[in-house]
N, C-alpha and C positions, 0 to 999 in steps of 0.2 A: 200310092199303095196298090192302086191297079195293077199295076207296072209289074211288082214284085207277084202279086197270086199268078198273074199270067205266067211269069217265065217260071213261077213253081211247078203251075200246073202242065206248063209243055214240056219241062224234066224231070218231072216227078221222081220216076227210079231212079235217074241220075242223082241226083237230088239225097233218096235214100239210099243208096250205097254209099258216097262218100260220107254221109253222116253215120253208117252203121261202122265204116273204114277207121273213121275217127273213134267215134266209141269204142272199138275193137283196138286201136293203138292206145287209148287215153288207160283201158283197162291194163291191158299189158306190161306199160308204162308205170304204170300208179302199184301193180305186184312187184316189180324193179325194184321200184325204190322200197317199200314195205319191206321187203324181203332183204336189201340191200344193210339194213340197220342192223341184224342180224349176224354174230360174228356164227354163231352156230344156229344153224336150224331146230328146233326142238320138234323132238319124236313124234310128239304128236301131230305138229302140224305137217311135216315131212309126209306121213302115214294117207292125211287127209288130201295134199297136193297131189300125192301119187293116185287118188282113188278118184280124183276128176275126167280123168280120160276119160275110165270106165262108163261113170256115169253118163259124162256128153254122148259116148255111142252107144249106150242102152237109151236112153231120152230120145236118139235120131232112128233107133231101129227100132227098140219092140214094137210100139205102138204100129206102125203099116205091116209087121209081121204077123200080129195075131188079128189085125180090123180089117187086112189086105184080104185076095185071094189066094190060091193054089200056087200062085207064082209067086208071090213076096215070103209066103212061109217057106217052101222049097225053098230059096235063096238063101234066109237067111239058114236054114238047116243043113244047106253046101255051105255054107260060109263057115258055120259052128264047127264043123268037124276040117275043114279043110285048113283053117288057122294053126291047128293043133300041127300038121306036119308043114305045108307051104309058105312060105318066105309071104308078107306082109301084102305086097302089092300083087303078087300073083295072082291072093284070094279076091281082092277087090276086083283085076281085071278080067277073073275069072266070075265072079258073082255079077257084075256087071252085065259079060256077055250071058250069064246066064237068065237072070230078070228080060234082058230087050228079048232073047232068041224063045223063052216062056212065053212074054206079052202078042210077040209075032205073032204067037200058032195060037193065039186067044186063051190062053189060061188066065 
């Protein structure tokens, strides 16, 4: 039993990535087939699939945008209005360099 905490504990993160990998395919998998039974989608759940995105990136952002400083709210406030005309990855390459080139000069 040794054996096994040792080489847990000397791959720890390795360890938990492929177990979050898993989890992350096991979920993905298991909506497949859910979903898969389903000759038609109904409205409602259609409505609520599509409103997960959202949620996942309001979950990953607000919270460092309004608890961050000067630079995480600027970022996300370039981000808010630059989505609305900029093509998807633009804004993030752009929000990106914007965050590191803020943190640089200490904001």
């Amino acid at each position: 039993m040794n054996g096994v905490v040792a080489l847990y504990e000397a791959h720890q993160a390795a360890f938990v990535i492929a177990l979050l990998g898993l989890i992350t395919l096991a979920t993905r998998a298991g909506g497949y087939l859910v979903l898969a039974r389903f000759k038609r989608i109904p409205a409602r759940l259609e409505a609520a699939l599509e409103a997960v995105p959202v949620a996942v990136i309001s979950t990953l952002v607000v919270p460092p945008a309004f608890s961050g400083g000067v630079a995480e709210f600027a970022t996300v406030a370039f981000a808010v209005v630059a989505c609305m005309r900029l093509p998807s990855m633009v804004v993030i390459l752009a929000g990106l360099g914007l965050i590191v080139g803020l943190r640089m000069v200490g904001l």
